[in-house]
TIMARPA-505442 format. One line per 10 residues: number of its first residue (from 1); their letters; for each residue x, y, z of C-alpha. Coordinates in Angstrom, 3 decimals, always signed. Layout:
REM TIMARPA-505442
NUM> a> X/Y/Z; ...
This chain:
REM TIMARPA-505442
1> xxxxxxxxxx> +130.351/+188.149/+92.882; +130.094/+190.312/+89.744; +132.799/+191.987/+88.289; +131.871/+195.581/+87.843; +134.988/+196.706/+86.042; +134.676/+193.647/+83.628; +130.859/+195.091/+82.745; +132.396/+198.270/+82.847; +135.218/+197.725/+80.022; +132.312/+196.193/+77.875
11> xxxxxxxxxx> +130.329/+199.402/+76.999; +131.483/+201.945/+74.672; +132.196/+204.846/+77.319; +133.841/+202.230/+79.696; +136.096/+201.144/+77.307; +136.820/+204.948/+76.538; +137.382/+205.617/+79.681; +140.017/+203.045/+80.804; +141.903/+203.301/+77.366; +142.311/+207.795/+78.307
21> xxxxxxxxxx> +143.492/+206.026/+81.722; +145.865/+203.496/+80.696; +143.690/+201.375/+82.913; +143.867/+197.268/+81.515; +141.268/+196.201/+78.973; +139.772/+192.769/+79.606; +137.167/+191.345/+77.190; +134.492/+189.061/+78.225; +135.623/+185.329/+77.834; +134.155/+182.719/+75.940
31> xxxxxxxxxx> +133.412/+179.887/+77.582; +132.089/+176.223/+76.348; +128.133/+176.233/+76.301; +125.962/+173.708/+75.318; +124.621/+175.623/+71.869; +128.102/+176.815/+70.859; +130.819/+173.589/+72.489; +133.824/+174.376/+70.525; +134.845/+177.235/+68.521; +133.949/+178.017/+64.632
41> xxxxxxxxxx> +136.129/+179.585/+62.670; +139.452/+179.217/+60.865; +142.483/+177.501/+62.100; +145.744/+178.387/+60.702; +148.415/+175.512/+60.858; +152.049/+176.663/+60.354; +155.439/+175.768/+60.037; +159.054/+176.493/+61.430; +161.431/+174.575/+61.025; +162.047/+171.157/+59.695
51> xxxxxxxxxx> +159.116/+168.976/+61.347; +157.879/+164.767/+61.075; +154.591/+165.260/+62.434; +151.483/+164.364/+60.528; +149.139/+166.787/+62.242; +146.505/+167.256/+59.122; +144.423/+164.661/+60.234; +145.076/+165.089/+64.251; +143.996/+168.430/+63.968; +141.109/+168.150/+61.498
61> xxxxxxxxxx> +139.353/+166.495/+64.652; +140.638/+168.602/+67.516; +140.317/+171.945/+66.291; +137.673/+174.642/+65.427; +135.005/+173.603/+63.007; +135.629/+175.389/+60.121; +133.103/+178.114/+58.996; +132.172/+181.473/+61.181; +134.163/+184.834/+60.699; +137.226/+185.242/+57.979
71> xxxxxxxxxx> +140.109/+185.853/+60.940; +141.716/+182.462/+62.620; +140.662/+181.472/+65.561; +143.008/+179.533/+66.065; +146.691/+179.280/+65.384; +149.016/+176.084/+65.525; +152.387/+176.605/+64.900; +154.418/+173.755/+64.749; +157.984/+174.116/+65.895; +159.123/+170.991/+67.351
81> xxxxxxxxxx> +161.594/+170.516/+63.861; +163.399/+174.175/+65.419; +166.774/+173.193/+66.034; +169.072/+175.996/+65.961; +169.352/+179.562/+66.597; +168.888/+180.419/+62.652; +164.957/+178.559/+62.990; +164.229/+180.406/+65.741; +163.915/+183.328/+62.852; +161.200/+181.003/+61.414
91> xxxxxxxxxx> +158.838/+181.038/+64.563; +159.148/+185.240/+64.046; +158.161/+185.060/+60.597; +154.963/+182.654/+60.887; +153.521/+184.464/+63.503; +154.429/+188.263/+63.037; +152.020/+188.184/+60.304; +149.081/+186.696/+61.904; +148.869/+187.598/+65.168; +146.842/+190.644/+65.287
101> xxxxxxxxxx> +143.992/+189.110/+63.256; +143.263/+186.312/+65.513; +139.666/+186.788/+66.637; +139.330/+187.581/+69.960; +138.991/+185.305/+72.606; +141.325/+182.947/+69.925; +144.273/+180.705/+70.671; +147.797/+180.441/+69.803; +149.218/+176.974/+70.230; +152.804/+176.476/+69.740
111> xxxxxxxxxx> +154.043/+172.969/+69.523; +157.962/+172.497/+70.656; +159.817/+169.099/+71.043; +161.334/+167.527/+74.522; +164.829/+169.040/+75.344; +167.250/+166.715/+73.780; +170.452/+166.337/+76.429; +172.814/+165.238/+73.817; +172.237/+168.129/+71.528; +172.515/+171.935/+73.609
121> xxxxxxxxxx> +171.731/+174.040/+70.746; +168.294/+171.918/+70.086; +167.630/+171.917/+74.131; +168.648/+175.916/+74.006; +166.343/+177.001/+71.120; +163.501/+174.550/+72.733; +163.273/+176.111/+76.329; +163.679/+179.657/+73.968; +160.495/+178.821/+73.209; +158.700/+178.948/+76.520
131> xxxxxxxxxx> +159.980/+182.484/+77.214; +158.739/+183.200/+73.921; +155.050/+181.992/+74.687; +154.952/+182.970/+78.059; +155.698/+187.018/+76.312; +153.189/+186.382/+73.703; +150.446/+185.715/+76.537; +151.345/+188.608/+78.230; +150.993/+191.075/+75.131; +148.328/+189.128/+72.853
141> xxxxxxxxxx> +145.380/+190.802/+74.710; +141.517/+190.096/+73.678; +141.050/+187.395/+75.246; +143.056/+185.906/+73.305; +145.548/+182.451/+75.105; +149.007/+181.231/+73.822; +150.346/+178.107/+75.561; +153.102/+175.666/+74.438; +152.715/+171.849/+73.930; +156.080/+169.774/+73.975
151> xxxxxxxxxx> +155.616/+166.319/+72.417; +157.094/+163.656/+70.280; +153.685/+162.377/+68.249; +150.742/+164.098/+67.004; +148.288/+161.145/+68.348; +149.333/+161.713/+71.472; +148.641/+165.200/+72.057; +144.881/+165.102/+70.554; +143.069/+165.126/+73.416; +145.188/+168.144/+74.730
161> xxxxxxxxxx> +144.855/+170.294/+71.477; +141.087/+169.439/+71.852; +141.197/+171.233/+74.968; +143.239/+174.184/+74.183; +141.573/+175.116/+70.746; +138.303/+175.384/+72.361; +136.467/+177.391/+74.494; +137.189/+175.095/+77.445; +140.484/+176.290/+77.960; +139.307/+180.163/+78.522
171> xxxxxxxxxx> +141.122/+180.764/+81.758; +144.257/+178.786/+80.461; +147.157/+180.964/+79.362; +150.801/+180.698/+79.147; +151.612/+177.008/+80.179; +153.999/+174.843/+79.277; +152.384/+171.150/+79.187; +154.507/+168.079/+78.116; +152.655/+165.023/+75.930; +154.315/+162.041/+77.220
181> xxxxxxxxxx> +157.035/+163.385/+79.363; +156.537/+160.407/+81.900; +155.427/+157.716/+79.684; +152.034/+156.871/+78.087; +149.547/+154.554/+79.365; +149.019/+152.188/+77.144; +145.762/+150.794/+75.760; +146.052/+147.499/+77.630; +145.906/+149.760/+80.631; +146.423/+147.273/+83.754
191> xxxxxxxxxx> +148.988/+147.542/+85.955; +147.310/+146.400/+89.494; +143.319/+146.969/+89.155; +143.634/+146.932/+85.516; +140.604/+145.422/+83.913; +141.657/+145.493/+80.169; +139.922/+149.340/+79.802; +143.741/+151.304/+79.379; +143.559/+154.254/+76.608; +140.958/+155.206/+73.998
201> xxxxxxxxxx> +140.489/+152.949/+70.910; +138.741/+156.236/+68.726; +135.353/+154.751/+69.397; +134.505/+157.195/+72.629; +131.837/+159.699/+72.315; +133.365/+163.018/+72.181; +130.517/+165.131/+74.101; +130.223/+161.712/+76.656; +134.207/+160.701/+77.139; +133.801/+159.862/+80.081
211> xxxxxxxxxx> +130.426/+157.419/+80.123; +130.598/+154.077/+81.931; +133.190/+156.065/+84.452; +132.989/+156.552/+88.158; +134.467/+159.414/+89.292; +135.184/+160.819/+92.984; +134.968/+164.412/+93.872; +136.070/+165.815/+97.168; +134.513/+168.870/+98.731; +132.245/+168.610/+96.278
221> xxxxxxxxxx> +129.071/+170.740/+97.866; +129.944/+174.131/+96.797; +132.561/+176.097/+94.587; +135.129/+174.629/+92.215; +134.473/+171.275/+93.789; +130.541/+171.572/+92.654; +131.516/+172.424/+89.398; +134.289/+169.982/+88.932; +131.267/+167.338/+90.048; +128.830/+168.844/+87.279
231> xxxxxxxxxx> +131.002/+168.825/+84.865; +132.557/+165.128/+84.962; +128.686/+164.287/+85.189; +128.112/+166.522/+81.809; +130.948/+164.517/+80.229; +129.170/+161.303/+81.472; +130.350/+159.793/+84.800; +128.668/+158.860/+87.566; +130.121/+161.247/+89.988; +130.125/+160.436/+93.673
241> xxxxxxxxxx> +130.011/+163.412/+95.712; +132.322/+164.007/+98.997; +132.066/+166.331/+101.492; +132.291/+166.677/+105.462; +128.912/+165.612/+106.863; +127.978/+169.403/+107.969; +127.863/+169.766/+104.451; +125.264/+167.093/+104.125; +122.370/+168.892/+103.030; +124.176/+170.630/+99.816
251> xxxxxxxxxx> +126.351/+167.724/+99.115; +122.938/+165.556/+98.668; +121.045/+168.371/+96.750; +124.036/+168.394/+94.062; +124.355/+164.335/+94.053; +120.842/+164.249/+93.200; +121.234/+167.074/+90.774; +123.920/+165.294/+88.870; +122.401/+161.551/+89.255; +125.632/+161.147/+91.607
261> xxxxxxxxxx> +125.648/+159.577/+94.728; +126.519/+161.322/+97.976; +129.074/+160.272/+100.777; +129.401/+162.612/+103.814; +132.933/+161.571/+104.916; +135.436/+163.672/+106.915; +138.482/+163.081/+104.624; +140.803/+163.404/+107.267; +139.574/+160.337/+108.909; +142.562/+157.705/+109.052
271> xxxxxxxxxx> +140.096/+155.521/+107.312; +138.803/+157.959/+104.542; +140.285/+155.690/+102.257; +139.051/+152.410/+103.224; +135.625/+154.053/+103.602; +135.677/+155.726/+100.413; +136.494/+151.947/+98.802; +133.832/+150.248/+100.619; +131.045/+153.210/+99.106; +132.298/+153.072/+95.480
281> xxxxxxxxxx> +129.467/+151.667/+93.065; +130.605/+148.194/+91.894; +133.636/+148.629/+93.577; +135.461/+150.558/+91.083; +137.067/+153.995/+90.508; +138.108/+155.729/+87.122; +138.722/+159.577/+88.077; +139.950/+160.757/+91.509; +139.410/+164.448/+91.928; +141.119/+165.476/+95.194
291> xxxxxxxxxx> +139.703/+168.631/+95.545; +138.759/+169.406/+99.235; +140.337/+172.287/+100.904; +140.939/+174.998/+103.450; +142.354/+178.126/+104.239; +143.698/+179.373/+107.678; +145.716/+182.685/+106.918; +148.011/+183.822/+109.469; +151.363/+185.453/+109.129; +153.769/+183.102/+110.539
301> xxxxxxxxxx> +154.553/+185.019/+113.262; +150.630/+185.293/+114.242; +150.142/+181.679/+112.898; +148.927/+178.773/+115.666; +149.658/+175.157/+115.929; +146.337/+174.134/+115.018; +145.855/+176.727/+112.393; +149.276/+175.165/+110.580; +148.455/+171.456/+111.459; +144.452/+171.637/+110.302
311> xxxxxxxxxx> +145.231/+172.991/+107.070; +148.313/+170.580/+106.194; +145.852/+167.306/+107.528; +143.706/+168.415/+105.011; +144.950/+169.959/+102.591; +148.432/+167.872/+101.636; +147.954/+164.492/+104.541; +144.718/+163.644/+104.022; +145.636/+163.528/+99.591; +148.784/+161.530/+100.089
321> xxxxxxxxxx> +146.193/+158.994/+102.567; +143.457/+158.606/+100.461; +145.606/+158.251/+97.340; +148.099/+155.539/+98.887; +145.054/+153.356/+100.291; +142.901/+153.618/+96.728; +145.810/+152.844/+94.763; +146.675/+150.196/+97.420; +143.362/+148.906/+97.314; +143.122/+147.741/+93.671
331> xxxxxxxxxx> +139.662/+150.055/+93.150; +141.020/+152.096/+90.080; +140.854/+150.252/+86.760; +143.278/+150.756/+83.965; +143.415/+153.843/+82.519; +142.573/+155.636/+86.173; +143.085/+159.533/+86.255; +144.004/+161.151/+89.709; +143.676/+165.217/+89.348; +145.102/+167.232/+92.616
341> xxxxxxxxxx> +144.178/+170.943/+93.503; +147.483/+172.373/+93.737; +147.401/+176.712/+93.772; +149.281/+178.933/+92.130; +149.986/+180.418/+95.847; +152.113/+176.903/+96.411; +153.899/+177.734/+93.233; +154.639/+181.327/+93.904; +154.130/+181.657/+97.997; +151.908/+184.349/+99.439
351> xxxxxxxxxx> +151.983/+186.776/+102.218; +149.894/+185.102/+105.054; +149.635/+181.879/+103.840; +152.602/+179.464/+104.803; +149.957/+177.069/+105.582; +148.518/+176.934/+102.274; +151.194/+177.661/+100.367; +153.218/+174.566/+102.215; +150.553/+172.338/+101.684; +149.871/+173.036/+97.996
361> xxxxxxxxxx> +153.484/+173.304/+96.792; +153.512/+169.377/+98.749; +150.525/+168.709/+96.489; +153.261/+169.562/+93.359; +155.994/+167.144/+94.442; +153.341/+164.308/+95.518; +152.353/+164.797/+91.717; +155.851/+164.668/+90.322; +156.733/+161.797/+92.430; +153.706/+159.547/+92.206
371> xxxxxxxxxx> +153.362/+160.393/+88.280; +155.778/+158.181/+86.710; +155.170/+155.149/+89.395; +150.872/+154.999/+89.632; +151.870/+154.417/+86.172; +153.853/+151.676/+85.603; +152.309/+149.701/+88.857; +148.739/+150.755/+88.634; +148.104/+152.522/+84.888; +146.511/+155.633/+86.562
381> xxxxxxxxxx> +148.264/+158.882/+85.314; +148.847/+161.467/+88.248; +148.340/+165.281/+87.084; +147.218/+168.669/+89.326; +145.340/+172.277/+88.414; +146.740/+175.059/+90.115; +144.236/+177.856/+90.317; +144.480/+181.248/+90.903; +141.976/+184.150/+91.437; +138.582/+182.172/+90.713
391> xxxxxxxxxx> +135.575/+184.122/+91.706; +133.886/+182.126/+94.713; +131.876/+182.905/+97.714; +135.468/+183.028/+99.437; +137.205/+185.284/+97.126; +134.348/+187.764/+97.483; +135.057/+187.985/+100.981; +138.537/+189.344/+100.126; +138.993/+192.947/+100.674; +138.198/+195.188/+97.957
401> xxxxxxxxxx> +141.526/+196.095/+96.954; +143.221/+192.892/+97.378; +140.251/+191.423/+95.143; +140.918/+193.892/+92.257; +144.316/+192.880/+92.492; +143.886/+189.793/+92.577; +141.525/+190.258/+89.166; +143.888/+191.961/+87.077; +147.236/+190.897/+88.064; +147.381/+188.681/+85.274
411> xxxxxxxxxx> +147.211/+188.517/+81.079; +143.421/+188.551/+81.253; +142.998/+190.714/+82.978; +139.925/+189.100/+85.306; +138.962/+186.762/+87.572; +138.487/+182.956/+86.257; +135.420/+181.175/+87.009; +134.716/+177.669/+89.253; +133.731/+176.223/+85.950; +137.520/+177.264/+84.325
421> xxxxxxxxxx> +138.745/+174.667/+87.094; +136.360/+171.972/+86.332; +137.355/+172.230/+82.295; +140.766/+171.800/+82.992; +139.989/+168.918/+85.620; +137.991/+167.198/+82.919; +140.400/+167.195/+80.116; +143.114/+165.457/+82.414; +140.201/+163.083/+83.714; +139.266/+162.203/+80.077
431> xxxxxxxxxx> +140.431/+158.483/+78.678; +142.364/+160.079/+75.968; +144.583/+161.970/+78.020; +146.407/+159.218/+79.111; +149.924/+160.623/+77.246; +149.615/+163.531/+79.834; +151.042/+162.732/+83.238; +152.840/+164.211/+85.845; +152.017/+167.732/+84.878; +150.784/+170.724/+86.923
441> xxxxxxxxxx> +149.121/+173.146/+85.006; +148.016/+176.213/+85.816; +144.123/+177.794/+85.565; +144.989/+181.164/+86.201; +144.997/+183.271/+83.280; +148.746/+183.445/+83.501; +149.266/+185.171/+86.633; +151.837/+187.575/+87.088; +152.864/+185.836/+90.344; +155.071/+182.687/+89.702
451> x> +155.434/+183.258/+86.396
């Protein structure tokens, strides 16, 4: 559904209007296409603090290509050497000067170091510097995104600063992702499954990372789940396509679209899993994509048996199924990716939806459980997107109001798109994200809920 207030802000008198009104000010995103795939432009790499990281050359090949207008687009500021209160003053005085002129529709990425137990002024001034992103999202404006990268090597974290200094990462604002935090797969890859494919070697086509890889998309006929499917198969997998069988006609029109294959399968079968296994091409699974899903609002008080129990089977049961028996079944090979649909309404809770909110918050702790163990036994990395307001066929059945509010309750100032989802999916599904695990990040434009 189109945003009329979006089109609105982006004539002259519009934008006129709402600034007499004190009325907010979003700016069209830009969003990867296939004539402009990454930014051009100037990136800006600075300094607080005393830091060890060779970045030069990590960033040379993850960040804008240079050329385009004379303000950054990008700015990395490297702060994981901050260790005191008196460096802190350091973060102030690389980015007070340079902030306005980022282009619009730039990024801001600021690079901290884990939280060291042993030392409390290093772990204090480090988690200072979330609350300090998170603010900086909130007043940038423009378009513009500022997120915070924790990590302890610069090799490890390419693949995520690919993501997050390019147009990919639109709808991607004020999140705190840590490089490493649960252990890195390692190029071996293995564990049980393992075939000897574990992390990049540098020889992977950037535009095609994910070529020679199956990946499995649920509720893939429509929505975030159609674009999730389009864009794995843009980025080179052979995507099969899931969906209940009432679905069938849709589900096989986008398989054959994308060169996919197409499995009608109610996922909430108690032998989804085994099904699934016995349908993969070859055998074999790379990217798991658990993306099927369903809403039954009620209040609580209003709220039925079957309207609580449908959306938990499929929602949070019919994941934790389907992930136990395809790990258990030795289909991934090393190097696997599962991505979960969490929601930023499991992470913040929302009026009406116990249901939902229940079954996505229990889509968070399946992630931060499984993370750290698919690794080490299986070397599959376990990671979930958490979206909020993304303009679908079932958002624009919202009511009005709740829709606007829904669109401008956060730094944006807008609605994300299906396709915001399937970026972020992508980038934890690629072979060179295999240092990020266990994380939940948010596609939301930094809501103001849960924040």
């Amino acid at each position: 559904m189109a945003d009329r207030y979006l089109s609105l802000t982006g004539t002259a008198p519009g934008r006129f209007l709402t600034r007499r009104l004190g009325l907010p000010q979003p700016v069209r995103l830009r969003r990867r296409s296939a004539e402009q795939p990454s930014f051009q432009g100037q990136l800006l790499h600075l300094t607080a603090g005393k830091s060890e990281l060779d970045l030069a050359p990590v960033l040379a090949r993850s960040g804008p290509r240079s050329g385009g207008a004379q303000e950054p687009v990008a700015v990395v500021l490297d702060a994981t050497g901050v260790r005191d209160v008196d460096a802190l003053a350091e973060v102030h005085a690389a980015l007070h000067p340079v902030v306005r002129s980022v282009a619009e529709s730039g990024r801001v990425v600021v690079l901290g170091a884990p939280l060291d137990p042993a030392d409390h002024h290093q772990a204090a001034v480090q988690q200072a510097l979330e609350g300090f992103v998170r603010s900086l999202g909130k007043e940038i404006g423009r378009g513009r995104t500022v997120n915070l990268v924790r990590l302890l090597e610069a090799g490890a974290a390419e693949s995520t600063l690919r993501f997050l200094l390019s147009p990919r990462s639109a709808y991607v604002s004020g999140q705190v992702i840590e490089v490493g935090g649960h252990g890195v797969a390692g190029r071996g890859g293995g564990g049980k499954g393992g075939d000897g494919r574990g992390e990049p070697t540098g020889t992977e086509d950037p535009e095609k990372p994910l070529a020679g890889r199956t990946a499995l998309v649920t509720g893939a006929a429509r929505g975030i789940g159609e674009a999730v499917a389009a864009t794995l198969a843009r980025d080179g997998a052979l995507v099969v396509c899931l969906d209940v069988p009432a679905a069938g006609g849709d589900l096989t029109a986008v398989a054959e679209r994308l060169g996919g294959v197409a499995l009608p399968l109610d996922i909430t079968a108690e032998d989804a899993g085994a099904r699934i296994a016995d349908a993969l091409p070859g055998g074999r699974l790379d990217v798991l994509v658990h993306n099927a899903g369903i809403t039954r609002d009620r209040r609580l008080v209003n709220m039925a048996a079957e309207r609580w129990g449908s959306v938990l089977d499929v929602n949070l049961a019919s994941v934790l199924r389907t992930t136990d028996a395809l790990l258990g079944a030795g289909v991934f090979r090393g190097g696997g990716r599962v991505v979960a649909t969490a929601s930023i309404s499991g992470i913040a809770g929302n009026a009406g939806q116990t249901n939902y909110a229940a079954s996505k918050a229990g889509v968070v702790g399946l992630v931060r459980s499984l993370a750290p163990r698919a690794l080490s036994e299986y070397g599959v990395t376990v990671n979930a997107v958490a979206p909020g307001f993304i303009e679908t066929k079932m958002t624009a059945a919202v009511p009005l109001f709740i829709r606007e509010a829904g669109r401008r309750m956060n730094s944006l100032a807008q609605g994300g798109l299906p396709v915001d989802v399937a970026e972020t999916t992508a980038w934890l599904a690629s072979p060179g994200s295999g240092a990020v695990n266990g994380q939940v990040v948010r596609v939301c434009g930094q809501s103001l809920l849960g924040a």
